[in-house]
RODO-2510 file (C-alpha; in nm, 4 decimals, decimal comma):
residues 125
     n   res          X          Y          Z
     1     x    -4,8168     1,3348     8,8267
     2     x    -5,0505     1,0382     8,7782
     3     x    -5,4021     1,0353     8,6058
     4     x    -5,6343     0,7384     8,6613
     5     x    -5,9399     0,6604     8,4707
     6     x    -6,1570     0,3704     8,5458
     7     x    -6,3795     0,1993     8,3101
     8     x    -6,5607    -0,1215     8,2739
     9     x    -6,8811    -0,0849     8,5640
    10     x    -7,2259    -0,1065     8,4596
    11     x    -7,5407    -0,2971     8,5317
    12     x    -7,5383    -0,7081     8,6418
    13     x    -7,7291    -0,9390     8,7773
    14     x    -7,6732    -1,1196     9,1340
    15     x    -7,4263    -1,4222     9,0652
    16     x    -7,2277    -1,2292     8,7581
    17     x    -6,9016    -1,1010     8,7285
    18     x    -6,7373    -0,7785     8,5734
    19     x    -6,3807    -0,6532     8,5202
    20     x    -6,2911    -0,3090     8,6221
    21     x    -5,9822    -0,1338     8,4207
    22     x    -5,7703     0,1605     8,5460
    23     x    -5,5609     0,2990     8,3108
    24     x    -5,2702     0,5048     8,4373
    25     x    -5,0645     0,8057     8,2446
    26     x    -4,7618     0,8971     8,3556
    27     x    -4,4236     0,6581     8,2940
    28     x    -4,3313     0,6178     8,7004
    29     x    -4,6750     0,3903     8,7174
    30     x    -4,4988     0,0802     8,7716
    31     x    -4,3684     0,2574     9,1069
    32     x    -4,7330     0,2600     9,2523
    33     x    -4,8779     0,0832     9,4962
    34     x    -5,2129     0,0097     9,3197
    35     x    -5,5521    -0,0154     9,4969
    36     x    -6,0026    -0,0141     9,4572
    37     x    -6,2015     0,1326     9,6780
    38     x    -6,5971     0,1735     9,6900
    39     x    -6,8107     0,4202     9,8295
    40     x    -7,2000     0,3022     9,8354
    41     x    -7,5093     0,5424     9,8139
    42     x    -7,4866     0,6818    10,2129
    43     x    -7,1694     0,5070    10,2972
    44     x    -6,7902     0,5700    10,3264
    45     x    -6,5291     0,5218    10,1125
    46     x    -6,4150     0,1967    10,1904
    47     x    -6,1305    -0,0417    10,0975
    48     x    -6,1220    -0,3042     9,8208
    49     x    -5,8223    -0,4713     9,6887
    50     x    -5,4241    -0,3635     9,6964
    51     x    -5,1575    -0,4793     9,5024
    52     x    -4,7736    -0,4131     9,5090
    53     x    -4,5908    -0,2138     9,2744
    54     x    -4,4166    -0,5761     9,1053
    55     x    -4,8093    -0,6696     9,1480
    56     x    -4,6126    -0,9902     9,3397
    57     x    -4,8072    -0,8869     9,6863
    58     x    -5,2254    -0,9054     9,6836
    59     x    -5,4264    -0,7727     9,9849
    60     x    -5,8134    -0,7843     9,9863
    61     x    -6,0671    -0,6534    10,2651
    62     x    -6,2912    -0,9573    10,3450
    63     x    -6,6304    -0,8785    10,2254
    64     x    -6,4620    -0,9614     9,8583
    65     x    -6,1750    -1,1720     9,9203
    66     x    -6,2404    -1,5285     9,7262
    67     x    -6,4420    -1,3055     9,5056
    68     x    -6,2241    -1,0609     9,4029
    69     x    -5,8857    -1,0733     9,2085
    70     x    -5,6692    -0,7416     9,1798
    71     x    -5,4093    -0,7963     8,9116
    72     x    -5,1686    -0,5322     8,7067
    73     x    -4,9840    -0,5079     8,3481
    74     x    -4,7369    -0,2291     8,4304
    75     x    -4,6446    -0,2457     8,0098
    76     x    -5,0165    -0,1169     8,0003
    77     x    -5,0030     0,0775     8,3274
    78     x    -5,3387    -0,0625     8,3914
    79     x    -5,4566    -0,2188     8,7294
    80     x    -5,7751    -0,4316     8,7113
    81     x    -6,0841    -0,5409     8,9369
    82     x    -6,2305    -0,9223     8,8416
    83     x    -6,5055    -0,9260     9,0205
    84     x    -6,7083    -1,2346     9,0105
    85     x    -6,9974    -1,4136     9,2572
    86     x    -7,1449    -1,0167     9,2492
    87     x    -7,3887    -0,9435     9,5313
    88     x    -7,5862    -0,6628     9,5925
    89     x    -7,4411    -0,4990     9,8324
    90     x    -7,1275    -0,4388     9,6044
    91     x    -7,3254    -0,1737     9,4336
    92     x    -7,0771     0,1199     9,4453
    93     x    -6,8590     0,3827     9,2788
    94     x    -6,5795     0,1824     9,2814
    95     x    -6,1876     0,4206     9,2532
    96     x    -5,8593     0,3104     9,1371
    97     x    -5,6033     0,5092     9,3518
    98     x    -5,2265     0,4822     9,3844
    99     x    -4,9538     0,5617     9,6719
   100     x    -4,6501     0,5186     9,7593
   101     x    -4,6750     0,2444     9,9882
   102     x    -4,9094    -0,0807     9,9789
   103     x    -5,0240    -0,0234    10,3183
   104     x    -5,1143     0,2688    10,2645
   105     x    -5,3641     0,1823    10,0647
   106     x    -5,4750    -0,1503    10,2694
   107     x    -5,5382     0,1432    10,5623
   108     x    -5,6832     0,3895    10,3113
   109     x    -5,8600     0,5766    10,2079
   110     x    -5,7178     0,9170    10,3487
   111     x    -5,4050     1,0615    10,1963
   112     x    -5,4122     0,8460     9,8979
   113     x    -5,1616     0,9914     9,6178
   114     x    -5,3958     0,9986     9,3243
   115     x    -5,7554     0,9442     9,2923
   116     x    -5,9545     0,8419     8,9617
   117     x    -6,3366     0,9598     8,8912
   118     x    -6,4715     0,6132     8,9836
   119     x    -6,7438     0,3669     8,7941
   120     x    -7,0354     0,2778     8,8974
   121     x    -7,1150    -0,0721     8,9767
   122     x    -7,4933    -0,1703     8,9934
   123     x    -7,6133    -0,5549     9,1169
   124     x    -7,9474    -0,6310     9,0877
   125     x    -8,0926    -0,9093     9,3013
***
């Protein structure tokens, strides 16, 4: 069993940047495929960012890729977000969720393992 919590959204400006955290319990964490996903006001739940379970394979959907670095400290069993360049239309509940296989998650999000509660990410214009 794996519980995710995800932390650092909030409130920035157009142009700024914010790092998401997802810390994992559990001790088989560093055997999890790692991904972000974000569901905006009306939208579906759509995908973000992967990363392997060495964290030595990145995958990113294009609307943040250049933007967006996933990264993970399995000694922490924490995944992160970097998000910098913010637009607007990244506003979202962004989740950290975890599976068994990498593309799994790059085809997500159905039938994802584990799900956190998500954070909200505002950018104002």
């Amino acid at each position: 069993q794996v519980q995710l919590v995800e932390s650092g959204g909030g409130l920035v400006q157009a142009g700024g940047s914010l790092r998401l955290s997802c810390a994992a319990s559990g001790r088989t964490f560093s055997s999890y495929a790692m991904g972000w996903f974000r569901q905006a006001p009306g939208k579906e739940r759509e995908f973000v960012a992967a990363i392997s379970w060495s964290g030595g394979s990145t995958y990113y959907a294009d609307s943040v890729k250049g933007r967006f670095t996933i990264s993970r400290d399995n000694a922490k069993n924490t995944v992160y977000l970097q998000m910098n360049s913010l637009k607007p239309e990244d506003t979202a509940v962004y989740y950290c969720a975890a599976d068994d296989y990498t593309a799994a998650i790059v085809a997500g999000p159905y039938g994802m393992d584990y799900w956190g509660k998500g954070t909200l990410v505002t950018v104002s214009s």
